[in-house]
C-alpha positions in Angstrom: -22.6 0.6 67.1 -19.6 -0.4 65.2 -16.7 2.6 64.6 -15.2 2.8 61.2 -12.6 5.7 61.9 -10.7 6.9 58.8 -8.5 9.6 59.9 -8.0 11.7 56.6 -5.2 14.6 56.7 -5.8 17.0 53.9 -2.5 18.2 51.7 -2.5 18.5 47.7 -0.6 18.6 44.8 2.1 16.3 46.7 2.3 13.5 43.8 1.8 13.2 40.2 -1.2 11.4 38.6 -0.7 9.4 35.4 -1.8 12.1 32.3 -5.6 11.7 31.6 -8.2 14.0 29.6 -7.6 17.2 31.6 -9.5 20.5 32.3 -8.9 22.9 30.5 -7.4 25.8 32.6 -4.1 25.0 33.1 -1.3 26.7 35.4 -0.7 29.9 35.0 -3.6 30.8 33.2 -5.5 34.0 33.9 -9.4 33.7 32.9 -11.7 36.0 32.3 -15.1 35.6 32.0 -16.4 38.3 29.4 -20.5 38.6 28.8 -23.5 40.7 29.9 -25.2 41.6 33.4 -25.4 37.6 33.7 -21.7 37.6 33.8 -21.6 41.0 35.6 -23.6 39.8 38.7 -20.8 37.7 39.8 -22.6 34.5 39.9 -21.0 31.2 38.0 -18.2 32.8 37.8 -17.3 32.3 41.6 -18.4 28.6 41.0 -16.1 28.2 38.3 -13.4 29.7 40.8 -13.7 27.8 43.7 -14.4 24.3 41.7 -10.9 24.7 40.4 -9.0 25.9 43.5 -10.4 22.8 45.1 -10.1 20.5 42.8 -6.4 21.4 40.7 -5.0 23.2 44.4 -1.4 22.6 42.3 -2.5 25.0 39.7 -1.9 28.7 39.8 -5.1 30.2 38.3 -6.7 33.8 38.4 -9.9 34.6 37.4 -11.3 38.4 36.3 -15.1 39.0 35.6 -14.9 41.3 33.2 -18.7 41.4 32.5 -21.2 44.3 31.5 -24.8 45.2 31.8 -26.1 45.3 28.4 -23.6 44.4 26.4 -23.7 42.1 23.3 -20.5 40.2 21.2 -20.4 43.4 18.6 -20.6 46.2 21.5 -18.0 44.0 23.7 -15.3 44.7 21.0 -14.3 48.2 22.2 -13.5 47.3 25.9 -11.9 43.8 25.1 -8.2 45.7 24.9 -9.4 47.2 28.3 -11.4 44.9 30.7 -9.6 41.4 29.0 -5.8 41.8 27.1 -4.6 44.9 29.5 -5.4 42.1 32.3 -2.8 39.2 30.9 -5.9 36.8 30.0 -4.7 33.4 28.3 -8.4 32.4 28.4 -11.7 34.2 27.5 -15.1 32.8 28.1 -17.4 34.6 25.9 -21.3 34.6 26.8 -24.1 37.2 24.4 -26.4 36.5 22.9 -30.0 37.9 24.5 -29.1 41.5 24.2 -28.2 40.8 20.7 -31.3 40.5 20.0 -33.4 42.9 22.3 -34.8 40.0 24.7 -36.5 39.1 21.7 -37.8 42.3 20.0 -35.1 42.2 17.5 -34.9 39.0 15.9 -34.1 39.6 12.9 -31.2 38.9 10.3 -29.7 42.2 10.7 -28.7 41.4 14.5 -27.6 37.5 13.7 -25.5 39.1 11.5 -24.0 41.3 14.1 -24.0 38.9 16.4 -22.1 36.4 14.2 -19.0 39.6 12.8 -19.4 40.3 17.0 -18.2 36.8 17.5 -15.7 36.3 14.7 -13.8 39.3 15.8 -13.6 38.2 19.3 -12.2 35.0 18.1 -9.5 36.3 15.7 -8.4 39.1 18.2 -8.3 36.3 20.6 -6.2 34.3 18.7 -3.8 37.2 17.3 -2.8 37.6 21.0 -2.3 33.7 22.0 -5.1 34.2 24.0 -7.8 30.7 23.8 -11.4 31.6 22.8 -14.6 29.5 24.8 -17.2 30.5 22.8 -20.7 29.1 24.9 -23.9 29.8 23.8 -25.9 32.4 26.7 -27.8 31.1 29.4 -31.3 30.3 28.5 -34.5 32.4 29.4 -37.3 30.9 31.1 -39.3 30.3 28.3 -40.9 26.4 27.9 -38.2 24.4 26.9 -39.8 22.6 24.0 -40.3 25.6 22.4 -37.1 27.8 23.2 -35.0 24.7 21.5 -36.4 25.8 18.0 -36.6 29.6 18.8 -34.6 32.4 17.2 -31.9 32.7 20.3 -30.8 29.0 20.1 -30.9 28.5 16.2 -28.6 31.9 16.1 -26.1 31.2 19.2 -25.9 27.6 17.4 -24.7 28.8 14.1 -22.5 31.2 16.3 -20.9 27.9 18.4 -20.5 26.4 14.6 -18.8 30.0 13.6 -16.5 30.0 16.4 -15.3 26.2 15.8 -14.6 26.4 12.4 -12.3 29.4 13.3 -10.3 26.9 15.8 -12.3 28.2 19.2 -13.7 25.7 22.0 -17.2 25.8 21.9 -19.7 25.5 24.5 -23.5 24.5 24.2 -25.1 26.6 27.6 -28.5 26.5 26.0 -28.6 22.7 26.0 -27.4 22.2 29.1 -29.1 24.3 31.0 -32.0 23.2 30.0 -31.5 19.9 31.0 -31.8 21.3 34.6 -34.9 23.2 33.7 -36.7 20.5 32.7 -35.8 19.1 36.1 -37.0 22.0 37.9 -40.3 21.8 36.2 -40.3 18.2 37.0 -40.0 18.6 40.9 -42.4 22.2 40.6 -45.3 19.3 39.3 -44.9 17.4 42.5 -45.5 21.0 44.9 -49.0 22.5 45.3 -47.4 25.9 46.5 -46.3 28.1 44.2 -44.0 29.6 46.4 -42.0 26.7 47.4 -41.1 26.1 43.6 -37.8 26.6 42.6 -37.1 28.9 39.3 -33.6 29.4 37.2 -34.5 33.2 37.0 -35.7 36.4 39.0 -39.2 37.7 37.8 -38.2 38.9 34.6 -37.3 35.6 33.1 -33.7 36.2 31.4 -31.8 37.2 34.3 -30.7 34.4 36.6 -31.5 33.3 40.3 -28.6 31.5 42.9 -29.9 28.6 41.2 -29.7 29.4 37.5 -26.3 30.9 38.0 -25.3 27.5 39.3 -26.2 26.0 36.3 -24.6 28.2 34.3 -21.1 27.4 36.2 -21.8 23.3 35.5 -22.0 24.1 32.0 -19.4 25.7 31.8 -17.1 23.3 33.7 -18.6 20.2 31.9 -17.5 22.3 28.9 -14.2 22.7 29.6 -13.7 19.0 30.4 -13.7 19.0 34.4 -13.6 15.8 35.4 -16.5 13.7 37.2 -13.9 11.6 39.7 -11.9 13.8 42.5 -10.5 10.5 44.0 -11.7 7.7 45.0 -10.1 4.4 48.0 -11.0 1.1 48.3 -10.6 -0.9 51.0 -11.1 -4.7 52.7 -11.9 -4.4 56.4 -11.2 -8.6 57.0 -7.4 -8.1 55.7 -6.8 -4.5 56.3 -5.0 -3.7 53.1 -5.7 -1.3 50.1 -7.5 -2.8 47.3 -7.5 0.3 45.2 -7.0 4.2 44.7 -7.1 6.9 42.1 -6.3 10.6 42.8 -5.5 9.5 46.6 -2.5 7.7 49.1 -3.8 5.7 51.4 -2.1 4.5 54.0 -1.7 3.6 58.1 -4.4 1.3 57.2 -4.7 -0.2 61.3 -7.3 -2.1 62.8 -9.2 -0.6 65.7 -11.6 -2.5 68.1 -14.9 -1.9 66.2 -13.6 -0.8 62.7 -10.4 0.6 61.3 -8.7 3.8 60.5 -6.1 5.1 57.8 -5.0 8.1 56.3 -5.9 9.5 53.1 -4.0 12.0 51.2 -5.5 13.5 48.2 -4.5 15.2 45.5 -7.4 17.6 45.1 -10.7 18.1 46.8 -14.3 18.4 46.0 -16.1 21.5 45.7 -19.0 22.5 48.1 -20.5 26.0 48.1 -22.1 26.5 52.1 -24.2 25.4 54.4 -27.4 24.0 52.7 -25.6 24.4 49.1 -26.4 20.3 48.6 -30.4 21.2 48.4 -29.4 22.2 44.6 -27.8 18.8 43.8 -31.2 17.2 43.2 -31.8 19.4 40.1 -27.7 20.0 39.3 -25.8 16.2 39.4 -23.1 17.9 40.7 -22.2 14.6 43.2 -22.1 12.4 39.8 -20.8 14.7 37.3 -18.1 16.9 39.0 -17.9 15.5 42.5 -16.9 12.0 43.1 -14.6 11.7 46.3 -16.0 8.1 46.6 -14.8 5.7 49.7 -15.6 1.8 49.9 -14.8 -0.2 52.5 -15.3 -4.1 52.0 -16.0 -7.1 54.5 -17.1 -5.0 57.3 -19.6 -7.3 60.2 -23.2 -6.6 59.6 -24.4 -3.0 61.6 -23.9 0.3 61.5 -20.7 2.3 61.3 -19.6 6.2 62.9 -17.5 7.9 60.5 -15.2 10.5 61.5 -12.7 12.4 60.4 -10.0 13.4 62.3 -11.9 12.8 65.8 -15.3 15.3 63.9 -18.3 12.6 63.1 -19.6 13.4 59.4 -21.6 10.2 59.6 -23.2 7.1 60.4 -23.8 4.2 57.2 -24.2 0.7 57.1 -21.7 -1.7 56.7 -24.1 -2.5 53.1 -24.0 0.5 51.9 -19.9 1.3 53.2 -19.4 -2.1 50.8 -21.1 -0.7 48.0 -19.2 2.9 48.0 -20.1 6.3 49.5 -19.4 9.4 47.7 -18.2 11.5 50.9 -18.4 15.0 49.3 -20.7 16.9 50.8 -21.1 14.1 53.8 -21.9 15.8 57.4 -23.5 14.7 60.4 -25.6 18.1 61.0 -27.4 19.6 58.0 -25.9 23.2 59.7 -22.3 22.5 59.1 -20.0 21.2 56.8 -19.1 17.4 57.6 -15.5 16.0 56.9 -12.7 18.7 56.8 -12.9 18.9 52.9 -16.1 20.2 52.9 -14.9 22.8 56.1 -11.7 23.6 53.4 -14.3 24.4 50.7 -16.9 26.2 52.1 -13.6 28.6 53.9 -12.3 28.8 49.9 -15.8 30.2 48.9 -15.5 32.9 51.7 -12.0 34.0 50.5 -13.3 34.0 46.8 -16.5 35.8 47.8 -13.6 38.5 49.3 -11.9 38.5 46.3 -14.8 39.4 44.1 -15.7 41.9 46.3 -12.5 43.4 45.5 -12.5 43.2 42.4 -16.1 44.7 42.3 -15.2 47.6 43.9 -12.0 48.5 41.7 -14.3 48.5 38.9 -16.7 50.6 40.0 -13.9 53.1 41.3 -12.0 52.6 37.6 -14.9 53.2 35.8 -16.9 56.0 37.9 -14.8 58.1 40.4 -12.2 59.0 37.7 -10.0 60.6 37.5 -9.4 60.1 41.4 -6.4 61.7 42.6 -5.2 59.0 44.0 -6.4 56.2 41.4 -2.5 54.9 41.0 -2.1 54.3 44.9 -5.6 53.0 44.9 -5.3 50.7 41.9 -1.8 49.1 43.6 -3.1 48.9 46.9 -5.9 46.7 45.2 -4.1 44.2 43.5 -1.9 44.0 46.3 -4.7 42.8 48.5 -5.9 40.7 45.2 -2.8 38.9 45.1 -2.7 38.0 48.8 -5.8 36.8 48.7 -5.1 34.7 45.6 -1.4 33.5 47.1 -3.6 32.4 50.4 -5.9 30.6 48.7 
């Protein structure tokens, strides 16, 4: 077997790109994610979190879930002082929609209305207080796709996303989207006999969401706000031992070895993965293609098959046909059990520490909202964002 040993040393932020489209959380932003119990169970927002602590480590972001069982884009109105502007948000993500309209039993002009004045007042109090609007339409329900496209809930969160534009908001189309990975799931259900081993977007009642749906619900919402598909990507000729390309990424110590070569790769963000097993959901979620290119090629390699490790760990073995062609190394590893290169090790220990965080975060609103007054709430309240802080400064 022939060795192919890139030794990659992961830092960030260390070098400048040339400017491109960019995502749209910037530094310094603090984002909160307002909508219903979708929102409040803490799912895609964590996703959105530790996709852009991986992939912008150079940006100083902080995220609050300031979601709410029940609620809808009129009833939101009296807490937005509270649970968004009181917390410094620059950005609001903004996700109602199926209470709105009673899961369905009140479809009816008199809630679009609401819905609609729910959504215009969001967006000018928004922008009276410099804070950006992202309007998305909610997540979908699991009703057949061909026939939730022309139901009441997408033709009124449509003319909501066309409300919210023409008052200068960013829009985002959840509905579509999501569906696009329904219709996957329902592909790849066809192909199983048992029931049980399908896989589903929601829990039993249809409009909440499962690990899954939540996950597609965080791709929307990161396609939406312009994340980019490429994380970095190197190129390089194994007969001459020289560079033939980069983007996002320093290569260098390119040095032959007696069955391959090794170099050093320093990039300037990382991709995202979310755990042990986590990569299962990319056959439904493109993920790899659309938010997770961390692509390596290596050119003019002998015939035969190649170890790849990373600082001394194997994450792989791949032919020299398929190294020439270009390997998206993301979620790479050579045991199914454990993250492969150090990247992946880097993200799944980020997830952790966010996972901490919004525990924290959890609890303080639970305490805020139900043991008050405590006697102690100013201590308590300090001592929490003391130990949200550290986590955020650690991360």
């Amino acid at each position: 077997m022939r060795f192919l040993t890139p030794l990659i040393f992961l830092a960030a932020g260390l070098f400048q790109l040339p400017a491109r489209a960019d995502f749209q959380l910037r530094d310094g932003d603090t984002v909160a994610f307002l909508g219903d119990s979708i929102t409040a169970a803490r799912g895609y927002t964590k996703v959105v979190e530790v996709y852009t602590l991986m992939r912008f480590p150079d940006r100083k972001v902080r995220f609050i879930n300031a979601g709410q069982g029940g609620d809808t884009a009129f009833g939101c109105l009296e807490r937005l002082d509270r649970d968004v502007f009181s917390k410094g948000a620059t950005v609001v993500t903004v996700a109602f929609g199926i209470n709105d309209i009673g899961w369905g039993t009140k479809a009816n002009p008199e809630s679009r209305q609401k819905y609609l004045d729910g959504i215009r007042t969001i967006v000018t109090r928004c922008q009276e207080r410099k804070v950006r609007p992202v309007i998305c339409s909610p997540a979908i329900t699991a009703e057949d796709p061909d026939t939730a496209v022309k139901g009441y809930l997408q033709i009124m969160t449509d003319d909501g996303l066309a409300l919210a534009k023409s008052l200068g908001a960013e829009t985002i189309d959840l509905q579509r989207s999501m569906r696009e990975v329904q219709r996957r799931v329902i592909e790849v259900n066809s192909r199983e006999k048992e029931a049980d081993n399908h896989s589903t977007l929601h829990v039993k009642d249809g409009v909440h969401l499962s690990e899954l749906g939540q996950l597609a619900m965080a791709f929307g919402i990161l396609k939406g706000l312009d994340a980019p598909a490429l994380v970095s990507s190197a190129s390089l000729d194994a007969g001459t031992f020289t560079l033939s390309g980069s983007e996002g990424c320093k290569i260098t110590d390119i040095q032959r070895q007696e069955n391959g070569l090794s170099f050093t790769r320093l990039d300037q963000g990382l991709p995202m993965n979310l755990g042990v097993l986590s990569g299962l959901n990319w056959r439904f979620i493109p993920v790899p293609d659309q938010l997770n290119q961390y692509n390596l090629t290596v050119a003019g390699l002998p015939e035969g098959k190649y170890e790849i490790t990373a600082c001394g760990r194997k994450i792989g073995t791949e032919s020299a046909a398929t190294l020439a062609k270009g390997l998206n190394m993301a979620s790479v590893t050579a045991n199914g059990w454990e993250p492969g290169g150090l990247w992946n090790a880097q993200s799944d220990t980020v997830k952790e520490l966010v996972d901490a965080r919004d525990k924290l975060q959890a609890g303080a609103v639970v305490r805020e909202k139900c043991v008050n007054p405590h006697p102690d709430a100013v201590a308590l309240a300090a001592g929490s964002d003391a130990l949200d802080s550290g986590l955020t400064d650690y991360m």
